[in-house]
C-alpha positions as CSV (number, residue, x, y, z in Angstrom):
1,X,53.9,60.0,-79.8
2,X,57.4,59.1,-81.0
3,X,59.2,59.9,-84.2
4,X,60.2,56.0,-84.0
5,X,58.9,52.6,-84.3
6,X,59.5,49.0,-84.0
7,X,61.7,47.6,-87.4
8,X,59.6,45.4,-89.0
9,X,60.8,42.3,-91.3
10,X,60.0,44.3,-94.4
11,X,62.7,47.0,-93.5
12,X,65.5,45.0,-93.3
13,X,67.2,46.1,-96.3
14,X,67.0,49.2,-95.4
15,X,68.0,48.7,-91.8
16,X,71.6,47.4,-93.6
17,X,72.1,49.9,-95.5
18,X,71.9,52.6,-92.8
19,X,74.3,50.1,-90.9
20,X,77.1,50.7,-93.6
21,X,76.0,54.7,-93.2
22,X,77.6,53.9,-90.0
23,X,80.2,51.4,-91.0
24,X,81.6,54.2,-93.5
25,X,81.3,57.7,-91.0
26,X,83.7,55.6,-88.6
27,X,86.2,54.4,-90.1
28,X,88.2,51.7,-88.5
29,X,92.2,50.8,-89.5
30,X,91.8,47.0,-91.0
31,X,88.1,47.4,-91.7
32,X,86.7,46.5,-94.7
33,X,83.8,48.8,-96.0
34,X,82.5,47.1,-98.9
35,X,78.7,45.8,-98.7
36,X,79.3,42.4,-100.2
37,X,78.3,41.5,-96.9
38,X,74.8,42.4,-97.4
39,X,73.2,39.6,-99.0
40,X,74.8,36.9,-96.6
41,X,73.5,39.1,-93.8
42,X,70.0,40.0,-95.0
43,X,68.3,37.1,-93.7
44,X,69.5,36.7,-90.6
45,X,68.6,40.1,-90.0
46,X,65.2,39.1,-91.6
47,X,64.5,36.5,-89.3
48,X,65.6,38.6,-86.6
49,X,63.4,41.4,-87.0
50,X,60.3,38.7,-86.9
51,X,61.4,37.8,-83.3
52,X,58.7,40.0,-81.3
53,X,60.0,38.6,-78.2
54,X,64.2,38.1,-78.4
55,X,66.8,39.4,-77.3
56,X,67.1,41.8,-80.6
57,X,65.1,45.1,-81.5
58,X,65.6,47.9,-83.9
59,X,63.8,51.3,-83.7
60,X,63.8,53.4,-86.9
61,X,62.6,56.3,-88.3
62,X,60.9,56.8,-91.4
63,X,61.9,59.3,-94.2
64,X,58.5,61.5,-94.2
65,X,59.5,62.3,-97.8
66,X,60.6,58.6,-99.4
67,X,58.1,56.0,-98.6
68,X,60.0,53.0,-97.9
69,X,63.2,54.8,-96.7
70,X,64.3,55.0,-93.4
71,X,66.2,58.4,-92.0
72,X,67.8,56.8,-88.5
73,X,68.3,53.4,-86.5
74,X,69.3,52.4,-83.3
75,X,70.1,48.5,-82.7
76,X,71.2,46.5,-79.6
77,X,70.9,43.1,-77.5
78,X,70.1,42.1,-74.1
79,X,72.6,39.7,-73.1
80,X,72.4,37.6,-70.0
81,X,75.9,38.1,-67.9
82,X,76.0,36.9,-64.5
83,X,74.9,39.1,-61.5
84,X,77.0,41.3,-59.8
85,X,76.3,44.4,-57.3
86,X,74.1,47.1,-58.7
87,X,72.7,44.2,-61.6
88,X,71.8,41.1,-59.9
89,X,70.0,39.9,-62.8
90,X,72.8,40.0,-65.1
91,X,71.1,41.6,-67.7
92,X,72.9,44.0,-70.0
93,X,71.8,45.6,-73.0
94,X,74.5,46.6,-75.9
95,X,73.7,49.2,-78.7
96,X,75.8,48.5,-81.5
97,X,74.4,50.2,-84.4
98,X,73.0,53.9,-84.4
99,X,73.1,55.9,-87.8
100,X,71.3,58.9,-89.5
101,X,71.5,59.4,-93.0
102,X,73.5,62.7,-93.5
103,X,70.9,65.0,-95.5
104,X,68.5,63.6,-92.3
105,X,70.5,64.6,-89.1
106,X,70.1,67.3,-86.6
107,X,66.5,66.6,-86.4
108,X,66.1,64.5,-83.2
109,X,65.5,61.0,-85.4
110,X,68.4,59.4,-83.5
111,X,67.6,60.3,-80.1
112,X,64.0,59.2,-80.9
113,X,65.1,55.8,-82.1
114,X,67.4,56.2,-78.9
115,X,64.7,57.0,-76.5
116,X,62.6,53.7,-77.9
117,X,65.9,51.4,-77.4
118,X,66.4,52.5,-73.9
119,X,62.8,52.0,-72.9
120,X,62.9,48.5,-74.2
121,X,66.2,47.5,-72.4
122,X,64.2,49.1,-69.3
123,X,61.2,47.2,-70.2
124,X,63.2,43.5,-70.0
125,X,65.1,44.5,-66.5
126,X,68.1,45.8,-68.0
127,X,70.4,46.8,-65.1
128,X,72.6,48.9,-67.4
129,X,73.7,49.4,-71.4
130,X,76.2,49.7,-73.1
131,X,77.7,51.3,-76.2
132,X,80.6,52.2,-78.3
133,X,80.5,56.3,-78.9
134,X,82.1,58.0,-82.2
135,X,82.9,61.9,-80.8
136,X,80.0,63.2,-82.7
137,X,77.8,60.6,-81.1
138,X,79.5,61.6,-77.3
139,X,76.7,64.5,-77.2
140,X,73.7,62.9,-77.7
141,X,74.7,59.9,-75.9
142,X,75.7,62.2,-72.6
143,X,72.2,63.7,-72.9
144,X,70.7,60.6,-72.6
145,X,73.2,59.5,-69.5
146,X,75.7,57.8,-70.9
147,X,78.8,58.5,-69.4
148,X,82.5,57.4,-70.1
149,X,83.7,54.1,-68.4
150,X,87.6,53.7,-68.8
151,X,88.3,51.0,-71.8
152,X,89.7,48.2,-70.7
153,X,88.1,46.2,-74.3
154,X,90.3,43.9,-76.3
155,X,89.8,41.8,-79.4
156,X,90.0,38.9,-81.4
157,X,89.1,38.3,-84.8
158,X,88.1,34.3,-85.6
């Protein structure tokens, strides 16, 4: 049985505030790191998390020692892209949020929450994921087979 489960509605508040655990251990030139954020974001992320069936899930681990708390989280999406060889179906899946609290880590919580993302991106015909690694991430993430793909991202803020 897995350290990990399913986020639920009722965790979403916590769920953001491992996000910003995160948001603050990767700092990003231009970023802003302040959680006024939160409470525009909370219920989207509320209503979300009641979506059994979309195209979003978050596994999490709970702090055995604070009910209520969570320790780790991975997030993603499946997207839809078109087909192309080696992913006909065009589906891709995109982790974009994996965090430990620090006084939590080294215990296996994010590769648990991991191991559940993965097997739901397999689940819904995934042909491949994607994520964005900070170097103390590249280890865990090249145990689970993840390897480096050159960079060719770019971006525009709206």
């Amino acid at each position: 049985m897995s350290l990990a489960r399913r986020a639920l509605p009722e965790d979403a508040a916590e769920v953001l505030r491992l996000r910003q655990v995160m948001i603050d251990a990767v700092p990003v030139l231009g970023h802003d790191t302040s959680t006024d954020w939160h409470a525009e974001s909370l219920p989207t992320l509320h209503a979300r998390l009641t979506e059994a069936d979309g195209n979003f899930a978050a596994f999490v681990v709970d702090r055995p020692e604070r009910q209520g708390t969570l320790a780790a989280l991975a997030v993603g999406t499946l997207e839809y892209r078109i087909g192309a060889a080696g992913n006909p179906q065009g589906r891709v899946g995109h982790v974009f949020s994996v965090a430990t609290d620090p006084d939590a880590r080294r215990r296996g919580y994010a590769r648990a929450c991991m191991e559940e993302l993965l097997h739901w991106f397999r689940a819904r015909g995934a042909g491949h994921v994607l994520l964005n690694a900070s170097p103390a991430a590249q280890p865990l993430y090249a145990s689970l087979g993840f390897t480096r793909d050159p960079d060719p991202s770019m971006r525009l803020l709206l």
